[in-house]
The first five atom37 places (N, CA, C, CB, O) and aatype in JSON, in Angstrom:
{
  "aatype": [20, 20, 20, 20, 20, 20, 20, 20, 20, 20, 20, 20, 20, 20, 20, 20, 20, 20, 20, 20, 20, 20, 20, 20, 20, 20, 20, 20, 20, 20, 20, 20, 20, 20, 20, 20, 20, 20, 20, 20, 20, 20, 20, 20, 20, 20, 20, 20, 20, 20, 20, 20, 20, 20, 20, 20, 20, 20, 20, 20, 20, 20, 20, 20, 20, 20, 20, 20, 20, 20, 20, 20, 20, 20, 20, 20, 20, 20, 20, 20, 20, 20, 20, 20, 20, 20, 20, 20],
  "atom_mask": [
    [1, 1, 1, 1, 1],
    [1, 1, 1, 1, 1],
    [1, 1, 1, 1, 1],
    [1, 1, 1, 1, 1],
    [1, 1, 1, 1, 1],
    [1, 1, 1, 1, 1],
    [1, 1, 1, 1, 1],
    [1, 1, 1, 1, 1],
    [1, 1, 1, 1, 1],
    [1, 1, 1, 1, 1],
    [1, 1, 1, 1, 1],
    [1, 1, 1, 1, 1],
    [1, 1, 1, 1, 1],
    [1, 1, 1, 1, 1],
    [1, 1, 1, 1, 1],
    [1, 1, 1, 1, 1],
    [1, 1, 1, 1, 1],
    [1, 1, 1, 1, 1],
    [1, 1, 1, 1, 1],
    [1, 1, 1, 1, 1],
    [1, 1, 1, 1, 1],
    [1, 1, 1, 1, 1],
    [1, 1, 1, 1, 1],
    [1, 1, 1, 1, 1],
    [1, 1, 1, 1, 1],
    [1, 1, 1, 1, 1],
    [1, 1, 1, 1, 1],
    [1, 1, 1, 1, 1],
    [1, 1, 1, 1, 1],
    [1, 1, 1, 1, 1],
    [1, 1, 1, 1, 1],
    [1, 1, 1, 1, 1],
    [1, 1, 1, 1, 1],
    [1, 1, 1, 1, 1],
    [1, 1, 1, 1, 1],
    [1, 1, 1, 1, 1],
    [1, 1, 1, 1, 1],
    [1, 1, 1, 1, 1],
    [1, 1, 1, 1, 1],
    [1, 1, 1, 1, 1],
    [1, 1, 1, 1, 1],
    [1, 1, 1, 1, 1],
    [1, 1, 1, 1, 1],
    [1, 1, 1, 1, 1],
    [1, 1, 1, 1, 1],
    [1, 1, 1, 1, 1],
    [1, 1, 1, 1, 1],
    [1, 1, 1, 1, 1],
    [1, 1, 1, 1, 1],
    [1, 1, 1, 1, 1],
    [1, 1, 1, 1, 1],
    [1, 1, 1, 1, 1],
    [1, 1, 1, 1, 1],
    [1, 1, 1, 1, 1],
    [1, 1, 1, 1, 1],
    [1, 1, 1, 1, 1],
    [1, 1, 1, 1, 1],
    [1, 1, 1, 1, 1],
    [1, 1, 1, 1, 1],
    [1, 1, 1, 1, 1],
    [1, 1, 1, 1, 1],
    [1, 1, 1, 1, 1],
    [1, 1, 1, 1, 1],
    [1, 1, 1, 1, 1],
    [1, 1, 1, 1, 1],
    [1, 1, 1, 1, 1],
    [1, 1, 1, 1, 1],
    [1, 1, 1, 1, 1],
    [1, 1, 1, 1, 1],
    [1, 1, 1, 1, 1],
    [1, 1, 1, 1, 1],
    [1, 1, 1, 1, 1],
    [1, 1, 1, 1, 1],
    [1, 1, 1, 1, 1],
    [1, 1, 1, 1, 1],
    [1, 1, 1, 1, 1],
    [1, 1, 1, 1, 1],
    [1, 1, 1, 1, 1],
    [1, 1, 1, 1, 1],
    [1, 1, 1, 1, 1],
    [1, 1, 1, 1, 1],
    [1, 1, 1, 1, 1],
    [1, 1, 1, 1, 1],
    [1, 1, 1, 1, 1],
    [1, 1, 1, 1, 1],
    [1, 1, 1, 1, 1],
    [1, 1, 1, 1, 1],
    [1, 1, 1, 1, 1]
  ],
  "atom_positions": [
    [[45.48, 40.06, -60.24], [45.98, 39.69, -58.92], [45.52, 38.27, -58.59], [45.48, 40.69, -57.84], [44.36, 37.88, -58.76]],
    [[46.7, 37.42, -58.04], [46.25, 36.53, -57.93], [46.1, 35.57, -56.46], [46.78, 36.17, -58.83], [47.22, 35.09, -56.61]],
    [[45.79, 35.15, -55.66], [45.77, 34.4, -54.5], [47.13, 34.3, -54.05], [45.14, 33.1, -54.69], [47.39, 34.94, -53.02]],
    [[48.19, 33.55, -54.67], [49.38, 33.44, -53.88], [50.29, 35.12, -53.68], [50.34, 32.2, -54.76], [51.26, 35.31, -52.94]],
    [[49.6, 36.17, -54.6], [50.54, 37.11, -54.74], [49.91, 38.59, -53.53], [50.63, 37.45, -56.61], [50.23, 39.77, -53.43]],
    [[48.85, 37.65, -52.77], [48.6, 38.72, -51.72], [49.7, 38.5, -50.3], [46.84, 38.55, -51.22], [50.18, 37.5, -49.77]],
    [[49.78, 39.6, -50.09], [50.77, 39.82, -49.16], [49.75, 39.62, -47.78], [51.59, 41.39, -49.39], [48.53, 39.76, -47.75]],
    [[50.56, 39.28, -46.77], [49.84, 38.96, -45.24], [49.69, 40.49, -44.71], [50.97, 37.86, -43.99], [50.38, 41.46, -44.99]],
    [[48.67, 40.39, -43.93], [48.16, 41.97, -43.55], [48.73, 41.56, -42.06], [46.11, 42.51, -43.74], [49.17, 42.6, -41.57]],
    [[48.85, 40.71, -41.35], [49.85, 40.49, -40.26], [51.38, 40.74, -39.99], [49.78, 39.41, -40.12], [51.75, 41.23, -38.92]],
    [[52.08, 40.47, -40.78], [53.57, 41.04, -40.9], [53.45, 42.54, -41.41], [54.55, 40.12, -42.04], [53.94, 43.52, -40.85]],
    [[52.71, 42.53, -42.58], [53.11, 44.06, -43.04], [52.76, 45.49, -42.41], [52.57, 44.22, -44.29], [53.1, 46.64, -42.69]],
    [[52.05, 44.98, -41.54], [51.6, 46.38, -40.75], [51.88, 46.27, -39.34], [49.99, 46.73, -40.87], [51.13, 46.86, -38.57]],
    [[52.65, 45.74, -38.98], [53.43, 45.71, -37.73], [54.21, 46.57, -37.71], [54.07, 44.67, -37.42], [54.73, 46.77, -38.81]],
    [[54.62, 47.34, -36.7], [55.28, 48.47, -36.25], [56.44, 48.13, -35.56], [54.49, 49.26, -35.46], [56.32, 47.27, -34.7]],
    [[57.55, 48.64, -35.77], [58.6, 47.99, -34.41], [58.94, 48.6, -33.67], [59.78, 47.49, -34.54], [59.18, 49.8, -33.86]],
    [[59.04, 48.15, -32.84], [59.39, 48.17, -31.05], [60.31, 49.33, -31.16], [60.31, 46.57, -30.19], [61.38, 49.28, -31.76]],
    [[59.94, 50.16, -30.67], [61.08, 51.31, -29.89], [61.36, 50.91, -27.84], [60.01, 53.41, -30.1], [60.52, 51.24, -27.01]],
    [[62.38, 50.36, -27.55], [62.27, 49.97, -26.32], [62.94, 51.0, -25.49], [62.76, 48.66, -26.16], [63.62, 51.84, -26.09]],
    [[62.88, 51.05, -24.59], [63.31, 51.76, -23.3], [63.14, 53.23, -23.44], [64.81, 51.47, -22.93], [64.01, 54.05, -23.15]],
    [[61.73, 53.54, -23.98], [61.13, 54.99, -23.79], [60.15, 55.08, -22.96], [60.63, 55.58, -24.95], [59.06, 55.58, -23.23]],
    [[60.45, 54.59, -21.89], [59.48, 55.04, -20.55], [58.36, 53.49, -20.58], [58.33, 57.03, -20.94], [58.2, 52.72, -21.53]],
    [[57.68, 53.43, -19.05], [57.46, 52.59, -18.51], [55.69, 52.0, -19.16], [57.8, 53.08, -17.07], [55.18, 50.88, -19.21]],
    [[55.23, 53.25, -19.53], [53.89, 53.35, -20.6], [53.91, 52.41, -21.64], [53.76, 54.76, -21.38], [52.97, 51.72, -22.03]],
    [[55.3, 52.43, -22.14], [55.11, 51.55, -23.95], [55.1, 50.04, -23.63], [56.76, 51.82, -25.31], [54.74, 49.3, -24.54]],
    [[55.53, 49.38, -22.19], [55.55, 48.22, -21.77], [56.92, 47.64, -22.71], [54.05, 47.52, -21.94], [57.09, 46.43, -22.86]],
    [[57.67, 48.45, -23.19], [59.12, 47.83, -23.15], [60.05, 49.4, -22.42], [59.74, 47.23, -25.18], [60.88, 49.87, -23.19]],
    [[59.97, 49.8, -21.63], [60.43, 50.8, -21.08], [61.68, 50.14, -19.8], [59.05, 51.66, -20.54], [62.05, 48.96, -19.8]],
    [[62.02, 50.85, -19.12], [63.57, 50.5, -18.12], [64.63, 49.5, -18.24], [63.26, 50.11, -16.8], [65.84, 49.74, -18.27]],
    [[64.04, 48.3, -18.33], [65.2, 47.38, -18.32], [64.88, 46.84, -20.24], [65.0, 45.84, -16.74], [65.6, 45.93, -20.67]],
    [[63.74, 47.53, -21.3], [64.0, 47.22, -22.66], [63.89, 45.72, -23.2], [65.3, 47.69, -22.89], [64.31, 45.28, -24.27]],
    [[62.98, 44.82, -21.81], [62.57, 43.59, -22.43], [64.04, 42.54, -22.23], [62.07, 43.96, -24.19], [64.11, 41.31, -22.34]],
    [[65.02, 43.44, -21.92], [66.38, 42.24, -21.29], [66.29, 41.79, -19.62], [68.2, 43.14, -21.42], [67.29, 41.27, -19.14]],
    [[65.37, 41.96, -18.97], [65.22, 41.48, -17.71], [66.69, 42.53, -16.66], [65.4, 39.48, -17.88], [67.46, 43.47, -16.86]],
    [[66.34, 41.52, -15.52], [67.35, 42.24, -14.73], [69.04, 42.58, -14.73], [67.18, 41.69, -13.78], [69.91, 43.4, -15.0]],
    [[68.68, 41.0, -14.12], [70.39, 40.4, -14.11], [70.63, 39.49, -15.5], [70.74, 39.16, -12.53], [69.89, 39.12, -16.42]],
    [[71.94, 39.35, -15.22], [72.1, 38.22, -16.04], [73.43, 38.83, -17.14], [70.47, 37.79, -16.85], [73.91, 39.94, -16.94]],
    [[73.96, 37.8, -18.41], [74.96, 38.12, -19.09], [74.53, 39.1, -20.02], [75.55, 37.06, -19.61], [75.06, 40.17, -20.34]],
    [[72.8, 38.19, -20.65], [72.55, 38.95, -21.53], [71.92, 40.4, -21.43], [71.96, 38.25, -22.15], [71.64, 41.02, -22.46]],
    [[71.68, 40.99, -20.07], [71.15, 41.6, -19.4], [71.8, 43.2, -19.73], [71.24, 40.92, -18.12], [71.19, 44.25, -19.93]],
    [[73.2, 42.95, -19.71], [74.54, 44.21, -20.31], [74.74, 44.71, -21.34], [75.77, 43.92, -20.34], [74.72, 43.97, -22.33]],
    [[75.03, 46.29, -21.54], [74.94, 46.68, -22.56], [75.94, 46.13, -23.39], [74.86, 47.84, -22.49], [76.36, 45.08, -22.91]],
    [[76.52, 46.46, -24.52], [77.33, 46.59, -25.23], [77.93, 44.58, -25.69], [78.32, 47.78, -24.41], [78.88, 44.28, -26.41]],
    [[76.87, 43.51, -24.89], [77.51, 42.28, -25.16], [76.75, 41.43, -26.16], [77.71, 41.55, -23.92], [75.54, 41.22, -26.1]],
    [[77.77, 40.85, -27.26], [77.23, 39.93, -27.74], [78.29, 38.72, -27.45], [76.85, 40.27, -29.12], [79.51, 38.79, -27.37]],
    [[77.6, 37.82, -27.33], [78.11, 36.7, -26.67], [78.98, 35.96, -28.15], [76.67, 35.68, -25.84], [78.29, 35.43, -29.02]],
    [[80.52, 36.03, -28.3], [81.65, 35.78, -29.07], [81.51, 33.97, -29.55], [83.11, 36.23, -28.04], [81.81, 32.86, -29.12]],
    [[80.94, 34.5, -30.51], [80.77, 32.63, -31.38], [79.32, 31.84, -31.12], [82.14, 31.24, -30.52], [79.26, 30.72, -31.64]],
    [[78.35, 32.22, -30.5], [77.03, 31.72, -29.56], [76.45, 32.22, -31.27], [76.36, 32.79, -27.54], [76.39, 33.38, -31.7]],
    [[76.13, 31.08, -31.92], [74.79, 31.04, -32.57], [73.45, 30.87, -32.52], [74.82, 30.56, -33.08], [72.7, 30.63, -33.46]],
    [[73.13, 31.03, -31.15], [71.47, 30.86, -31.08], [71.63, 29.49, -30.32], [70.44, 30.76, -32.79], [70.59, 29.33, -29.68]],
    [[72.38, 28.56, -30.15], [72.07, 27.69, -29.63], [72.25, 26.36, -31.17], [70.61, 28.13, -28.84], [71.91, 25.17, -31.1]],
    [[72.81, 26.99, -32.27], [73.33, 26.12, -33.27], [74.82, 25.93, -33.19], [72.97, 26.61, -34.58], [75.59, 26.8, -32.79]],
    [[75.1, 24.99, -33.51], [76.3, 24.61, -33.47], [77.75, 25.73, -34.09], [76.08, 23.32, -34.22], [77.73, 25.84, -35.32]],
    [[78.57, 26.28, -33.61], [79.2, 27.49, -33.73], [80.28, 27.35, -35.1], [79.96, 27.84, -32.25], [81.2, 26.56, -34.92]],
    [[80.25, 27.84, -36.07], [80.9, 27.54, -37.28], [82.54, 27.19, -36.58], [80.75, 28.98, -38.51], [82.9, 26.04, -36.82]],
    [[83.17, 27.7, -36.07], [84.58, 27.0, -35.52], [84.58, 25.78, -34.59], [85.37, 28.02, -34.72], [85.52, 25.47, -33.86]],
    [[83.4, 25.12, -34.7], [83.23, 23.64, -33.96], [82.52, 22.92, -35.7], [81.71, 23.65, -32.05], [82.57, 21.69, -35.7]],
    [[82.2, 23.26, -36.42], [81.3, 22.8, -37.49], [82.82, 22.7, -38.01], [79.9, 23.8, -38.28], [83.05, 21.52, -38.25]],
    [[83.36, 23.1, -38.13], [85.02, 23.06, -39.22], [85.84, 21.71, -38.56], [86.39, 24.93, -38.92], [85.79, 21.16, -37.46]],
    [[86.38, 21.54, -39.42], [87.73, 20.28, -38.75], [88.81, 21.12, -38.52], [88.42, 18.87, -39.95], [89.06, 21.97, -39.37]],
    [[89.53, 21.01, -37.45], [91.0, 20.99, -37.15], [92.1, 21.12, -37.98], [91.25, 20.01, -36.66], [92.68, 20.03, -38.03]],
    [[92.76, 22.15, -38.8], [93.91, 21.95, -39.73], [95.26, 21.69, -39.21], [94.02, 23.07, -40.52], [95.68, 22.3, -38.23]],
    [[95.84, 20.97, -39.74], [97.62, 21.25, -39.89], [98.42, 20.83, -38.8], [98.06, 22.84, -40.01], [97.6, 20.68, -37.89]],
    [[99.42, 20.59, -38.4], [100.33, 19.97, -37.34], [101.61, 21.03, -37.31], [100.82, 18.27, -37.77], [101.7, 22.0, -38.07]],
    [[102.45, 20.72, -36.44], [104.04, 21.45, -36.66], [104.72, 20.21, -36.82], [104.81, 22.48, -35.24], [104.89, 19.29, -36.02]],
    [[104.91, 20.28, -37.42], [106.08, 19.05, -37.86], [107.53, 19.25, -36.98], [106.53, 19.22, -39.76], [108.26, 20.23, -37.1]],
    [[107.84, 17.95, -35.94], [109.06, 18.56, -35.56], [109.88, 17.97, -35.87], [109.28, 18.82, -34.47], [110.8, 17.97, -35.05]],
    [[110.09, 17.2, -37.06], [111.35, 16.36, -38.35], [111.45, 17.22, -38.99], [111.05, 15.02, -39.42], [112.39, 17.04, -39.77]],
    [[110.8, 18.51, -39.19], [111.15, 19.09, -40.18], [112.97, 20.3, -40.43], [109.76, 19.76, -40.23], [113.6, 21.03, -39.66]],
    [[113.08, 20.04, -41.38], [114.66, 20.73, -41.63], [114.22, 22.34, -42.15], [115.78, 19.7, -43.14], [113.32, 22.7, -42.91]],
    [[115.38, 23.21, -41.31], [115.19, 24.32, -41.19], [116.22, 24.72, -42.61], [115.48, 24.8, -39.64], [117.36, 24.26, -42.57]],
    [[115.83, 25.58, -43.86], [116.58, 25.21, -45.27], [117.16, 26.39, -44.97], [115.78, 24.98, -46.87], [116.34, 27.25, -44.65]],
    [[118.74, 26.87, -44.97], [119.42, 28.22, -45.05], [120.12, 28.29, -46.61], [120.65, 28.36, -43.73], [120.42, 27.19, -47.06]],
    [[120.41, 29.52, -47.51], [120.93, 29.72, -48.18], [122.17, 30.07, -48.06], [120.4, 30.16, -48.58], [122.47, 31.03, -47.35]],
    [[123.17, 29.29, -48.82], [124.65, 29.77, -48.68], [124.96, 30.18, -50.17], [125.78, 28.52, -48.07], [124.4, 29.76, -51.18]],
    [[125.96, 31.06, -50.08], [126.43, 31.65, -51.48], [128.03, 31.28, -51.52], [126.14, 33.48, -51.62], [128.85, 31.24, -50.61]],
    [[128.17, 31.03, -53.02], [129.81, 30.58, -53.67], [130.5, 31.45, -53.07], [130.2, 30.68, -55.38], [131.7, 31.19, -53.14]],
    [[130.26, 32.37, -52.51], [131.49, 33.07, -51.72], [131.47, 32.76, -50.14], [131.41, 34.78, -51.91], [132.28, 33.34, -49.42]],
    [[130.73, 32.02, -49.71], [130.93, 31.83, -47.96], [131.73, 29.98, -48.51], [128.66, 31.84, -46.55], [132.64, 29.5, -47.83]],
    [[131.21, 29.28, -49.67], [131.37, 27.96, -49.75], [133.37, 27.96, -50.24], [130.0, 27.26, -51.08], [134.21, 27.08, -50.05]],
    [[133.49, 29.49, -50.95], [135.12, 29.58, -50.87], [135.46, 29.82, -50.02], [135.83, 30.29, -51.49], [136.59, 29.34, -50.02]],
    [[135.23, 30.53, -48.68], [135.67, 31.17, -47.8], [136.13, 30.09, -47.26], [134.92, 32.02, -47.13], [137.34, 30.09, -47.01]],
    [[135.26, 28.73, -46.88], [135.22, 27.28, -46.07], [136.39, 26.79, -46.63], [133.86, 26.19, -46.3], [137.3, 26.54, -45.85]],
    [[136.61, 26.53, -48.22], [137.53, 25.82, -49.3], [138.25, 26.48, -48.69], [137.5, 25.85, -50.89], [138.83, 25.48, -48.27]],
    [[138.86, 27.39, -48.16], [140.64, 28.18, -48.54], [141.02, 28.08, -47.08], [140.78, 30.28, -49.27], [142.19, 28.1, -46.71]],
    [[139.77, 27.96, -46.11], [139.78, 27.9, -44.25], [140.64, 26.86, -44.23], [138.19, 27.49, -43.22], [141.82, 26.89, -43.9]],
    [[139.69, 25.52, -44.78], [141.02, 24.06, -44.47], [141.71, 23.53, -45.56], [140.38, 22.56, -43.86], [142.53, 22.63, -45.39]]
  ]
}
């Protein structure tokens, strides 16, 4: 065994938090989310919010345009192009 290969006795024996089992465990009623507030509600995670890092759909560039020169291509078949021939 060697010096770098001891493990920290601080992380590894930490226990985790069971919150909102009564007012005794000191994460009990409101579970350490405070009162009010957004983050305060059940069921929300805030849509694209990385922590306060920059949000991968702002980190990306902008793709693509609509082109409005562009030509709309239809297929015609030798039988609508005779139909035209014999019209005039």
């Amino acid at each position: 065994m060697k010096i770098n290969e001891l493990k920290s006795t601080l992380t590894s024996n930490t226990k985790r938090k069971r919150v909102g089992r009564g007012s005794g465990s000191g994460l009990g009623k409101t579970a350490g989310r405070g009162y009010n507030g957004q983050k305060s509600r059940s069921g929300i995670a805030i849509k694209g919010f990385e922590g306060g890092q920059m949000p991968l759909y702002r980190r990306l560039p902008k793709r693509g345009f609509k082109n409005i020169f562009s030509k709309k291509i239809q297929s015609i078949n030798f039988n609508q192009i005779n139909h035209f021939i014999k019209k005039y």
